[in-house]
KEMARTI-751173 format. One record per residue (C-alpha): x, y, z; residue in three letters; residue number from 1. Coordinates in Angstrom, 2 decimals. Example, Ala and Ser with C-alpha at 12.3 -4.5 7.8 and 13.67 -1.06 7.14 Angstrom:
<rs>
> 12.30:-4.50:7.80:ALA:1
> 13.67:-1.06:7.14:SER:2
</rs>
This chain:
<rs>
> 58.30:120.02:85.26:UNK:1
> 57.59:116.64:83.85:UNK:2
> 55.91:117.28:80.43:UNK:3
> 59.57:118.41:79.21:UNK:4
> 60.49:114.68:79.44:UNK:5
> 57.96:114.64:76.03:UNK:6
> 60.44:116.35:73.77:UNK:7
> 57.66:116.29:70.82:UNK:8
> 54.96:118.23:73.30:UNK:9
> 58.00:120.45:74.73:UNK:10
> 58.77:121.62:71.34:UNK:11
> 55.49:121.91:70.41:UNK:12
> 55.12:124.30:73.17:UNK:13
> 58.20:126.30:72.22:UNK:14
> 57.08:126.59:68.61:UNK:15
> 53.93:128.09:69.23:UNK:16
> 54.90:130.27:71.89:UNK:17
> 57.39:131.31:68.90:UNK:18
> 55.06:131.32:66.43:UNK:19
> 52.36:133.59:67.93:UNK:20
> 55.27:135.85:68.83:UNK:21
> 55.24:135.33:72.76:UNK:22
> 59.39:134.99:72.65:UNK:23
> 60.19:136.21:76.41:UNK:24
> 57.81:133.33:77.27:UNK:25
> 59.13:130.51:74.87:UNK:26
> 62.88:131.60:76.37:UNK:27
> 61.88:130.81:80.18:UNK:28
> 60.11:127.58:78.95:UNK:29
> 62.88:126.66:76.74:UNK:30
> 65.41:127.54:79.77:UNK:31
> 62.91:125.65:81.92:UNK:32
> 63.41:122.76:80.09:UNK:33
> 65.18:119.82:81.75:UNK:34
> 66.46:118.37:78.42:UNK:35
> 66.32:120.13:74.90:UNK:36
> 67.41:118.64:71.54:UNK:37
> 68.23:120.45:68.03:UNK:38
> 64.91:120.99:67.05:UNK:39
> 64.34:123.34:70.87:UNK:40
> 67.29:125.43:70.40:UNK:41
> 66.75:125.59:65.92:UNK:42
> 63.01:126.69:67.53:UNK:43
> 64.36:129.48:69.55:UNK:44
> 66.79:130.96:67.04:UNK:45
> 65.14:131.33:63.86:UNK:46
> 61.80:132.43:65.63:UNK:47
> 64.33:135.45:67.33:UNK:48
> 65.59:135.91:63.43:UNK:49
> 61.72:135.82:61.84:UNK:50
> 61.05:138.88:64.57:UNK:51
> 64.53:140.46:63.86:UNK:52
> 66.10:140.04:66.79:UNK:53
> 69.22:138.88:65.71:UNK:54
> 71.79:139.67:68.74:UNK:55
> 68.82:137.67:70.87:UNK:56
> 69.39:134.79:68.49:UNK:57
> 73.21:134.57:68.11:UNK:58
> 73.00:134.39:72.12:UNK:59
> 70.91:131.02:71.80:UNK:60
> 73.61:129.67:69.17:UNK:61
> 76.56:131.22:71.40:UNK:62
> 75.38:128.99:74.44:UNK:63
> 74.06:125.85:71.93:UNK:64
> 78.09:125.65:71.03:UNK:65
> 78.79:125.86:74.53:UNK:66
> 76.81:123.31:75.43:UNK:67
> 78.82:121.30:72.95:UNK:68
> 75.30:120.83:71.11:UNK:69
> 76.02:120.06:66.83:UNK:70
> 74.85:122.49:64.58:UNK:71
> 72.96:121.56:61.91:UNK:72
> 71.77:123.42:58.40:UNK:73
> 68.63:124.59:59.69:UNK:74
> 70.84:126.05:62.65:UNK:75
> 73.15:127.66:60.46:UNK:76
> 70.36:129.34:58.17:UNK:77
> 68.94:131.16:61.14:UNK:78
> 72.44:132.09:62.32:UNK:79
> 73.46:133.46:58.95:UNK:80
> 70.81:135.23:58.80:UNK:81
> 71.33:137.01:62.28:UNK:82
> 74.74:137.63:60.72:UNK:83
> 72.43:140.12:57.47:UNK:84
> 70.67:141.14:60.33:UNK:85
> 73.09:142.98:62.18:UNK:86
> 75.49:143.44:58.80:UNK:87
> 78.69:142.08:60.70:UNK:88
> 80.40:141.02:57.78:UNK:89
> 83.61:139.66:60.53:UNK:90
> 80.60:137.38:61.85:UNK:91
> 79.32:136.23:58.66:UNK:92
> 82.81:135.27:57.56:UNK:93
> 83.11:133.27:60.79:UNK:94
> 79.98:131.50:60.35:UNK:95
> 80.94:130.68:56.85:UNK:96
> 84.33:129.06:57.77:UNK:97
> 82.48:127.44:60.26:UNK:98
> 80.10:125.97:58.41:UNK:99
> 82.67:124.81:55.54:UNK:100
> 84.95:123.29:58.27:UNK:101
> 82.21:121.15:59.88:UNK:102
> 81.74:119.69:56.23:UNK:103
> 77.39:120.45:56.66:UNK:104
> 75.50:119.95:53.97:UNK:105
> 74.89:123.18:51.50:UNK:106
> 71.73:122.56:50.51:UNK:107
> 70.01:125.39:48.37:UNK:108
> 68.53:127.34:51.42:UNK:109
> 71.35:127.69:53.17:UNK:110
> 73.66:128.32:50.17:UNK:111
> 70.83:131.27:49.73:UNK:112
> 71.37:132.56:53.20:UNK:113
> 75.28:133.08:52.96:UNK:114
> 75.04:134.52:49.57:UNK:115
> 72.18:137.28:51.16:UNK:116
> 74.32:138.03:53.82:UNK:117
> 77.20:138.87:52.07:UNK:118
> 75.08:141.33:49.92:UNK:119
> 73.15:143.08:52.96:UNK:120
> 76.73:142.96:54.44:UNK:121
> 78.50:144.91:51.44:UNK:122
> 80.78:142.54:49.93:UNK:123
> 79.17:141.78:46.25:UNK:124
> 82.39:140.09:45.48:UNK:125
> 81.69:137.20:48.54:UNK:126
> 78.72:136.43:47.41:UNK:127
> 79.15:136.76:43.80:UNK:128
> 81.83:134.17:44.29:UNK:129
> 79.12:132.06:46.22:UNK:130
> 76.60:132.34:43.26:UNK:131
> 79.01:131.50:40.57:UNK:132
> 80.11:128.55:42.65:UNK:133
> 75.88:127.32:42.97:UNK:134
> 75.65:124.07:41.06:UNK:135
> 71.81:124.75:40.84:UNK:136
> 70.56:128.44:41.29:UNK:137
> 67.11:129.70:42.27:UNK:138
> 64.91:132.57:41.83:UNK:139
> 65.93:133.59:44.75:UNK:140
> 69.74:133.54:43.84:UNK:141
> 69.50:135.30:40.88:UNK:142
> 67.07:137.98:42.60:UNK:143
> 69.28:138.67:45.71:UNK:144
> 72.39:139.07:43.42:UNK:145
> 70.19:141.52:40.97:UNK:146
> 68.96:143.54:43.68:UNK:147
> 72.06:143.60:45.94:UNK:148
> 74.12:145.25:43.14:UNK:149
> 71.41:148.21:42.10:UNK:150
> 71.13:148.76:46.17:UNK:151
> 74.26:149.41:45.87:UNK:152
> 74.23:151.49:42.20:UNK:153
> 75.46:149.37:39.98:UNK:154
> 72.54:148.89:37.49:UNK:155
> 74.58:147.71:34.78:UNK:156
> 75.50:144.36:36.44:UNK:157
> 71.81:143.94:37.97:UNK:158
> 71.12:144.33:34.06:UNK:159
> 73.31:141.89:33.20:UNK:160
> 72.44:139.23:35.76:UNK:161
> 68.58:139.32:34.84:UNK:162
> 69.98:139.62:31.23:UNK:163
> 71.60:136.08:31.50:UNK:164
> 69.01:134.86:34.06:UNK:165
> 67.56:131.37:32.11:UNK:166
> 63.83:131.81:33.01:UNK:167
> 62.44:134.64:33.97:UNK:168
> 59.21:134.75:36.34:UNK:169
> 57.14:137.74:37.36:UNK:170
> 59.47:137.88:40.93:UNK:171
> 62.68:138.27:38.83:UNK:172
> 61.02:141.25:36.48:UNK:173
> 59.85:142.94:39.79:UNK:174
> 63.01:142.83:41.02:UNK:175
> 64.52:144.65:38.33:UNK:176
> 61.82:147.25:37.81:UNK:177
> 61.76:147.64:41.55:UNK:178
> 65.49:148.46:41.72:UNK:179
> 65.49:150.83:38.70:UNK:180
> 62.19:152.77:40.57:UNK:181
> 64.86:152.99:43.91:UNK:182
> 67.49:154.10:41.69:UNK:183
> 64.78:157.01:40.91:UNK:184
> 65.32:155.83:36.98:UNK:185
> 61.86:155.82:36.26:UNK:186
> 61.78:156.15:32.80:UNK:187
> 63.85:153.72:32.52:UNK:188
> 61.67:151.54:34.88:UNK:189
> 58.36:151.54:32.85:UNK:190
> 60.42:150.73:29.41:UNK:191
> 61.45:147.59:31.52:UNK:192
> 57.76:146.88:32.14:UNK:193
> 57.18:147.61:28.63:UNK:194
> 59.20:144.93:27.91:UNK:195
> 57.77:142.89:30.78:UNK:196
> 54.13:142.47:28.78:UNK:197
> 56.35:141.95:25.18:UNK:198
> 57.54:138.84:26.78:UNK:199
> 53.90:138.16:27.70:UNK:200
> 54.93:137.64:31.29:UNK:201
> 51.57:138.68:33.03:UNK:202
> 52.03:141.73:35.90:UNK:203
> 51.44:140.86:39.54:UNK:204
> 49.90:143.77:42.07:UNK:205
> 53.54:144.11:43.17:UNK:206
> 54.46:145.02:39.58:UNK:207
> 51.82:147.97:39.68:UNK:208
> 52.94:149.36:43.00:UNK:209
> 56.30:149.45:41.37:UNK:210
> 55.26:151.13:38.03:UNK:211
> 52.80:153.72:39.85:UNK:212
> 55.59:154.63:42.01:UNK:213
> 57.81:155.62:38.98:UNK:214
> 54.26:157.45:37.24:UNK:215
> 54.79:159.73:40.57:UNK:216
> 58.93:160.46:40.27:UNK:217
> 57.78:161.41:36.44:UNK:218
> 54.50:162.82:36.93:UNK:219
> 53.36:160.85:34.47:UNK:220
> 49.46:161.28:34.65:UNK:221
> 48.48:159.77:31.01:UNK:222
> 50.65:156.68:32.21:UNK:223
> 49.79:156.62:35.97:UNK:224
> 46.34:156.60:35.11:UNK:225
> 46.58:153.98:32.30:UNK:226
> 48.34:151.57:35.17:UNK:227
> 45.11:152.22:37.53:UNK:228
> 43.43:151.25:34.84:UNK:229
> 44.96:148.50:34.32:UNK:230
> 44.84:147.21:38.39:UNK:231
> 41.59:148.12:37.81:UNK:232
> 40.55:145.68:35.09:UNK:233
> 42.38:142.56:35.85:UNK:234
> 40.87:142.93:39.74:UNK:235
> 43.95:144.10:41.35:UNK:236
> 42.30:147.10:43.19:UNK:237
> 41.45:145.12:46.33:UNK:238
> 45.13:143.55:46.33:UNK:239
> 47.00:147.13:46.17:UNK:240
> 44.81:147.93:49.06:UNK:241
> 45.26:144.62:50.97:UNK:242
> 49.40:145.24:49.73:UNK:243
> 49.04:148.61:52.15:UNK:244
> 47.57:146.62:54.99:UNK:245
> 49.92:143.50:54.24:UNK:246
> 52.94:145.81:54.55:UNK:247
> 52.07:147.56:57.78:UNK:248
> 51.21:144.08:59.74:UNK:249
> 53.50:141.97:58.23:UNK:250
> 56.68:144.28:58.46:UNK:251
> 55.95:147.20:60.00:UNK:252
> 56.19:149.73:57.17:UNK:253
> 53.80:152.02:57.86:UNK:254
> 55.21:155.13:56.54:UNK:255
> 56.18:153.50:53.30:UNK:256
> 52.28:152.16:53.29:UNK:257
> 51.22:155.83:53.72:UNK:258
> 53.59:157.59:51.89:UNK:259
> 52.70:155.29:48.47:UNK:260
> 49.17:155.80:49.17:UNK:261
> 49.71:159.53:48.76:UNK:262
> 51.66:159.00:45.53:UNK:263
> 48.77:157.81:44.26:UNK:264
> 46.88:160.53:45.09:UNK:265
> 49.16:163.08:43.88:UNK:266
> 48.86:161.88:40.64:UNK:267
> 45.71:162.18:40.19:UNK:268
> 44.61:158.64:40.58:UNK:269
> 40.41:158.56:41.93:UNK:270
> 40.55:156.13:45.64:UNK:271
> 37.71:154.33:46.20:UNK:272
> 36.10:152.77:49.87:UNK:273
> 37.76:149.43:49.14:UNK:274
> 41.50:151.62:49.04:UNK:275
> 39.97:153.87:52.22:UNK:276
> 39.22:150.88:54.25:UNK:277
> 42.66:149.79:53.58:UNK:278
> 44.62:152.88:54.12:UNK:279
> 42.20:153.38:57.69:UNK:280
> 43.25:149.54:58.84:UNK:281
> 46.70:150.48:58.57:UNK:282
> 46.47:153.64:60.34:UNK:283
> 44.57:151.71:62.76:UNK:284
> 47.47:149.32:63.22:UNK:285
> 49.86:151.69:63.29:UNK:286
> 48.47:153.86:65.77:UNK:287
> 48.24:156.53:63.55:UNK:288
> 45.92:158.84:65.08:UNK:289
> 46.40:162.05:63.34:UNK:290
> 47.08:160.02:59.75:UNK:291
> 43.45:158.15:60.25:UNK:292
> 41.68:161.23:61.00:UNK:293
> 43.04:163.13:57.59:UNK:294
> 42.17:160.37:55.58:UNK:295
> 39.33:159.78:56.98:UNK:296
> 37.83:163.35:56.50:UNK:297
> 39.11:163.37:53.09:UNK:298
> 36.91:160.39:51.90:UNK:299
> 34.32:163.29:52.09:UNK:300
> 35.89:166.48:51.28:UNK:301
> 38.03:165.90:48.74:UNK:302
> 36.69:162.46:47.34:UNK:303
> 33.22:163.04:47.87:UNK:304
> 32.76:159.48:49.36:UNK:305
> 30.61:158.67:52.09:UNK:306
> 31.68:156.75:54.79:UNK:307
> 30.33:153.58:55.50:UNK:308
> 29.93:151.12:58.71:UNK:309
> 33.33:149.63:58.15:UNK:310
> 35.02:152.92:57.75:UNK:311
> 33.40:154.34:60.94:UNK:312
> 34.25:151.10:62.82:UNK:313
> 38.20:151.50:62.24:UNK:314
> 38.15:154.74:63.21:UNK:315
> 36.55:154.01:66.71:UNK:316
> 39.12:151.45:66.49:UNK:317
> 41.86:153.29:65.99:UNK:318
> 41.10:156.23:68.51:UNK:319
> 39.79:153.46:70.81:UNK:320
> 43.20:152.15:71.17:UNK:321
> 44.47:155.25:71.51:UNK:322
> 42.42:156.00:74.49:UNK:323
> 40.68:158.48:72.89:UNK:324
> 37.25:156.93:74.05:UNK:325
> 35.24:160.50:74.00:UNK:326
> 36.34:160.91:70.74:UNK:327
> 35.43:157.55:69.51:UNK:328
> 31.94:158.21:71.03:UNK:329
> 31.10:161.60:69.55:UNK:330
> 32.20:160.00:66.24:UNK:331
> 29.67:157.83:66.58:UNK:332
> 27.01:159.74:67.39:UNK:333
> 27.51:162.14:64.63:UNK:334
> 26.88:158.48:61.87:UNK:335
> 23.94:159.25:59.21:UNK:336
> 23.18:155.98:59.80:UNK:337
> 22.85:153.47:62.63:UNK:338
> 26.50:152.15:64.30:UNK:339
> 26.05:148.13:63.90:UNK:340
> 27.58:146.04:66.52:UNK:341
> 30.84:145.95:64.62:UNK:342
> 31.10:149.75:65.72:UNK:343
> 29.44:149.73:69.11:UNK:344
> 31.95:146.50:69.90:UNK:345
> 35.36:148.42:68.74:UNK:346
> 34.10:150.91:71.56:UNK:347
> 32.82:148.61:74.31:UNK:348
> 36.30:146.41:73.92:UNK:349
> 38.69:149.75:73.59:UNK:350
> 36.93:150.51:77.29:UNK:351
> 37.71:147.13:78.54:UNK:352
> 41.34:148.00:77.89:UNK:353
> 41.24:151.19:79.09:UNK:354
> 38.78:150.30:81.84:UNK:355
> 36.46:153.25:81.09:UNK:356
> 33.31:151.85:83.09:UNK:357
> 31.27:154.73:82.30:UNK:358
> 31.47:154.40:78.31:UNK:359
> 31.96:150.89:77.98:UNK:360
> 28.23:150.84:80.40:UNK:361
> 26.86:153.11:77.06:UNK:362
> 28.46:151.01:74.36:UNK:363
> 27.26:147.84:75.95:UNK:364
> 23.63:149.01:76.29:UNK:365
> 23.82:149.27:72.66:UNK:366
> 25.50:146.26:72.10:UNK:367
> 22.66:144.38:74.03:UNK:368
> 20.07:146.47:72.07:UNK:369
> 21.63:144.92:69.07:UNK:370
> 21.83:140.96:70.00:UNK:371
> 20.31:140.53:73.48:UNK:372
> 21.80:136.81:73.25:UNK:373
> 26.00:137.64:72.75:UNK:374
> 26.90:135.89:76.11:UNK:375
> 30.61:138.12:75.55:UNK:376
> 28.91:140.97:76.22:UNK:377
> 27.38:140.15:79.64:UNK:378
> 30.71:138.19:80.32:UNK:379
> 32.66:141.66:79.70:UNK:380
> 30.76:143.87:81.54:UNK:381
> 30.74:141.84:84.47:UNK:382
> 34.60:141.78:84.35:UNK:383
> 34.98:145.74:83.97:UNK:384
> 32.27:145.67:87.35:UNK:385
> 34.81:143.47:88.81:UNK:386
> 37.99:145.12:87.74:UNK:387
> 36.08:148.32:89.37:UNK:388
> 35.17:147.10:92.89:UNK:389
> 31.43:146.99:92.05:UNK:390
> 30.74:143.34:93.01:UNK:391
> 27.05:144.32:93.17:UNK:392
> 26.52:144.99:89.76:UNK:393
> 28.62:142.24:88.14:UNK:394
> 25.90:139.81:89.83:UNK:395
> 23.43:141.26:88.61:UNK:396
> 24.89:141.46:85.21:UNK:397
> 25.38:137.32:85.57:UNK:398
> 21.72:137.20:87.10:UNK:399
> 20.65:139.23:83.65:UNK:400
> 22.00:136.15:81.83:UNK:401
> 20.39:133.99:83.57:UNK:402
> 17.31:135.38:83.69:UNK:403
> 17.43:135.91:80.16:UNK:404
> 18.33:132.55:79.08:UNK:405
> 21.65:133.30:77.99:UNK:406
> 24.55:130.84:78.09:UNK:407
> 28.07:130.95:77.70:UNK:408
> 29.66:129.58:75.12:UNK:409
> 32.32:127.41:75.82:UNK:410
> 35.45:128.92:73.89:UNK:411
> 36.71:125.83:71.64:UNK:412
> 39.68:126.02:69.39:UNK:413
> 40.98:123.05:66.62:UNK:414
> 44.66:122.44:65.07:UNK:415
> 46.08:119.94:62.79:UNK:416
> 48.97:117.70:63.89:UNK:417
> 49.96:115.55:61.32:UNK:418
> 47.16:115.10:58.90:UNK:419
> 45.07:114.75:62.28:UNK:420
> 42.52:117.22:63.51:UNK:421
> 42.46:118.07:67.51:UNK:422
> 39.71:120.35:68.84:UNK:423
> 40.10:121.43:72.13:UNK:424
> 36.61:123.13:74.56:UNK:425
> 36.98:124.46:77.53:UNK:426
> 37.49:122.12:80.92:UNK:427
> 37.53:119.64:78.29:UNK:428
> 39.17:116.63:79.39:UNK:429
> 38.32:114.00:76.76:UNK:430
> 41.72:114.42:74.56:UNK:431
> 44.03:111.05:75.15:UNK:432
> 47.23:113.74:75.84:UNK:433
> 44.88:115.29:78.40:UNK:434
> 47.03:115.26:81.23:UNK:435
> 50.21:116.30:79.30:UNK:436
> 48.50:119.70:77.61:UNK:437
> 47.01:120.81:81.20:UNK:438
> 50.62:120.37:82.87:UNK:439
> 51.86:122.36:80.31:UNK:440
> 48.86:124.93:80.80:UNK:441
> 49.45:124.89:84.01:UNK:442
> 53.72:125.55:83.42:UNK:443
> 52.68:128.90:80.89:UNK:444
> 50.27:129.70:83.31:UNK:445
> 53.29:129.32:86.14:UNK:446
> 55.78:130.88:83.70:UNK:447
> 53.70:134.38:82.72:UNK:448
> 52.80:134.46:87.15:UNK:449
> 57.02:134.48:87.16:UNK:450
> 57.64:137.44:84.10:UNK:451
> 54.90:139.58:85.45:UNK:452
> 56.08:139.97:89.23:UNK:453
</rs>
């Protein structure tokens, strides 16, 4: 295609297609490619193992070896982790032989990686023997081995390897809390955070989920309440919440996100808007229709909190995005205060999606009512007249603009290469690598034509 020739702009292409998780499209560039080098296929395999697609990954490393291409330890960290991934211990032992035989480098990452998998994969022993073997070890060493033998019940040697662990940090204490709290030894738990704030080693937020989750198994109010308390005072409200949302977007664990939130209810512990607008977002990204509209009637009958802009905006979010425009309407109309843009624009963009003209023409009247000026709007509108058929009126929506004064704004967008800011406007062609980047446009542009036939 030509700008493959470039191997730093074709693997800057394949990382951020990776990166902003658009794999199916970073596969047919990378395949695309006339010549690749270690850093292209490394590219392709870890991003498949960061989105846990590990069978997806060992397939880029099973044709990399055919393709007599050397391995290197970056290579093998993704692999090996592929290897956790799908808890194919045969594989893992493979990879490790491998990896001994072609006499890499064990640096501390990698060393890391084998010693994980051979935990996630069931054999303690393996990767005991790797640990004891570490010249240097790491947090993370010592906290893989600690929780990798309570997973699997043996609390007495997780004991002992934080016991003999040199320094301990708040990620190590956590890590032994958190497995005694799996282990459903509660008690137990909150006499190791006890011991925690003894040592003076200050609590993180991740410490308090784990010590109000063991207030719950006990039903330990006095306790439970003292730890709220506690979040409370040293500002670590907001970060339990943002922990809820964190969890859901980051990995996907939206029932665990839910079901701690309603430990902390059933213990009595008093959620404010902050912890609403947090438990709302991740029903929102999760989808979870019937989940948003419990909590969100609860804020008001059983908290006695009102509802404010931000709350009302997820919610037409979240049943915006489920389709459920009518809903997300009436909701809005029944508001004891006036919906804000943020509000009327969750609507107007949930009926772009689902191309509701009729609604989004209502939500958009609004929206104009609000900022006369927002050239999206206009540019929106016109699109759902187009996507419709009705040519007519998306002139005249673009004649509005016009008459009105209103411009669009050219959509600009900056990154940093090497200490070195590049900011990029539309039909801009004053970058010096101008050519090269609209090639490449031109090649995604090509490539998602090709995956969407």
């Amino acid at each position: 295609m030509g700008f493959d020739k470039d191997m730093y702009l074709f693997n800057g292409i394949i990382h951020m297609l990776v990166s902003i998780g658009e794999l199916g499209l970073a596969h047919k560039v990378f395949d695309d490619g006339c010549v690749r080098d270690l850093v292209s296929w490394n590219s392709m395999i870890n991003g498949y193992v960061r989105r846990r697609q590990a069978r997806e990954a060992m397939g880029i490393y099973q044709k990399m070896i055919t393709e007599q291409v050397k391995p290197d330890e970056v290579t093998m960290i993704g692999v090996v982790s592929a290897c956790a991934q799908l808890e194919s211990l045969e594989l893992g032992r493979e990879t490790h032989r491998y990896i001994e035989e072609s006499g890499l480098n064990l640096k501390i990452s990698l060393v890391n990686a084998l010693m994980d998998m051979y935990v996630k994969c069931g054999d303690l022993e393996a990767g005991k023997v790797v640990f004891d073997n570490m010249r240097k070890k790491t947090v993370v060493s010592w906290t893989t081995m600690i929780v990798g033998h309570a997973k699997n019940g043996l609390l007495d040697m997780a004991w002992k390897l934080f016991h003999d662990m040199p320094e301990k940090n708040v990620v190590a204490w956590n890590a032994i809390i958190g497995s005694y709290v799996q282990a459903n030894l509660s008690l137990e738990a909150l006499e190791l955070f006890r011991e925690m704030q003894l040592s003076n080693m200050k609590p993180d937020k991740v410490t308090m989920l784990h010590c109000l989750s063991a207030c719950s198994q006990l039903g330990a109010l006095d306790t439970g309440i003292w730890t709220h308390n506690y979040i409370k005072k040293h500002n670590l409200s907001l970060d339990v919440a943002l922990a809820i949302i964190g969890g859901l977007s980051l990995y996907g664990n939206v029932n665990d996100a839910i079901f701690y939130f309603s430990k902390m209810i059933d213990i009595g512990l008093m959620p404010d808007e902050i912890t609403f607008l947090g438990v709302l977002t991740a029903c929102c990204h999760g989808g979870l229709v019937e989940e948003g509209r419990k909590y969100f009637d609860q804020m008001k009958s059983r908290f006695n909190l009102s509802p404010q802009p931000k709350h009302y905006s997820c919610m037409v979010n979240l049943l915006g995005r489920a389709g459920l425009l009518e809903e997300a309407e009436e909701l809005i109309k029944t508001m004891p205060m006036e919906a804000d843009a943020m509000v009327w624009g969750a609507l107007f963009f949930a009926c772009g999606i689902h191309r509701n003209l009729l609604i989004g023409e209502r939500a958009a009247s609004k929206l104009l009512e609000l900022d006369p000026h927002d050239s999206g709007i206009y540019v929106l509108l016109a699109n759902m007249y187009k996507e419709a058929g009705k040519w007519e009126d998306a002139h005249n929506i673009r004649k509005m603009m016009n008459e009105r004064g209103v411009e669009k704004t050219p959509g600009s967008s900056s990154i940093e290469v090497n200490g070195i800011i590049n900011e990029f406007i539309v039909r801009d062609k004053s970058h010096p690598q101008s050519e090269q980047i609209y090639e490449c446009f031109n090649l995604i542009n090509k490539t998602i034509g090709v995956c969407y036939v």
